[in-house]
C-alpha positions, 0 to 999 in steps of 0.5 A: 819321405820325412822319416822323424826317427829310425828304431834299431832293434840291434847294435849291428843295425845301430851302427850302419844306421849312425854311419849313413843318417843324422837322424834320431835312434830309437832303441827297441826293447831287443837291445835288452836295456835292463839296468842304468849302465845298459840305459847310460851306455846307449844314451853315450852311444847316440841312442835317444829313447829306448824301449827297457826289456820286456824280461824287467821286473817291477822293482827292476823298472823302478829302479832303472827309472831312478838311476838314467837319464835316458828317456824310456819306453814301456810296453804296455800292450800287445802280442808279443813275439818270443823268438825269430827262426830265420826259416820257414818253420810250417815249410820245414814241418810239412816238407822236410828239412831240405825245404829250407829255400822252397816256399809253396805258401804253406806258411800263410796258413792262419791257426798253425800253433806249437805246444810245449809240455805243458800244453801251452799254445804258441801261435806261429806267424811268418813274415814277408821274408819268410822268417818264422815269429813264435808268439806267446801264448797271452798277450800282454795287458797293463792297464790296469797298472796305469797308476803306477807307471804314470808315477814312474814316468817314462817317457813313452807307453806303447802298444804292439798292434802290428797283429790287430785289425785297425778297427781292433787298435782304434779300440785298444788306444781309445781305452789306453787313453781314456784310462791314462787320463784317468790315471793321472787325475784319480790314481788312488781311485782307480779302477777299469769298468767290467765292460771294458775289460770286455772289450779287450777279450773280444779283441783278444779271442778275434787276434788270436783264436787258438786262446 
């Protein structure tokens, strides 16, 4: 079907990927990719380009830039997934923990958030295979850091989009770009217009309307 590559999300997926396809392994940033040993390790292991961790600080990025030949990628937008159950959590809350293997379609009920104690509001999704994803209560947003992440030069910038409307990733990319070029031809005169900023709150308040 013309597939260009595979993204493995783990090193078990990893290793039947490379027992029945010659095609090219993408790492996603589950394979918890921090420093340059983890970045060399799965260069040497095949993989050939890997999305770093998204627990990464600034300086930590930096330095794994400097030390890997690995091409990276960065996340750069997107809603942001905290935790995979692999059960039907608004199942189990609404019928019980005997509920387990028993779906009345409960679980496609939009708005159904966790609070922790600190009242922060996770929203809560289930897949097609009735796995339950935990949202984080923001989403992420580094346009803003363009400058800087053009200078580090990864090999890729991506956004999360799979919970957007189409209309709603049309906007995001056209920004993304608009402001990437910016980036690369003024980064000491940078700056993202109020309006803009606008846009990215709407489409945050029509993703996730429990903010």
């Amino acid at each position: 079907i013309g597939v260009d590559g595979i993204m493995v999300s783990n090193w078990g997926t990893w290793w039947l990927a490379r027992q029945t396809t010659h095609l090219p392994l993408y790492g996603n940033f589950s394979l918890n990719i921090t420093n340059s040993l983890a970045a060399n390790l799965a260069a040497g292991m095949g993989i050939t380009q890997a999305a770093v961790s998204l627990e990464l600080s600034a300086e930590l990025l930096s330095a794994l830039q400097q030390n890997t030949q690995l091409p990276t990628e960065v996340m750069v937008h997107g809603v942001l997934t905290g935790m995979l159950l692999e059960l039907c959590l608004p199942s189990v809350l609404q019928q019980g923990a005997g509920s387990r293997d028993v779906c009345r379609d409960t679980c496609h009920r939009p708005g159904l958030v966790l609070a922790d104690e600190c009242g922060q509001l996770y929203p809560v999704e289930v897949d097609q295979y009735c796995r339950t994803q935990v949202l984080l209560p923001y989403e992420l947003c580094l346009l803003s850091s363009l400058p800087w992440l053009v200078k580090l030069q990864p090999a890729s910038l991506r956004i999360e989009a799979q919970n957007y409307e189409p209309a709603a990733v049309a906007s995001v990319v056209t920004l993304y770009r608009k402001y990437l070029e910016l980036a690369v031809r003024q980064p000491h005169n940078f700056a993202v217009a109020e309006s803009d900023w606008e846009i990215l709150r709407e489409i945050l308040i029509d993703t996730n309307p429990v903010s």
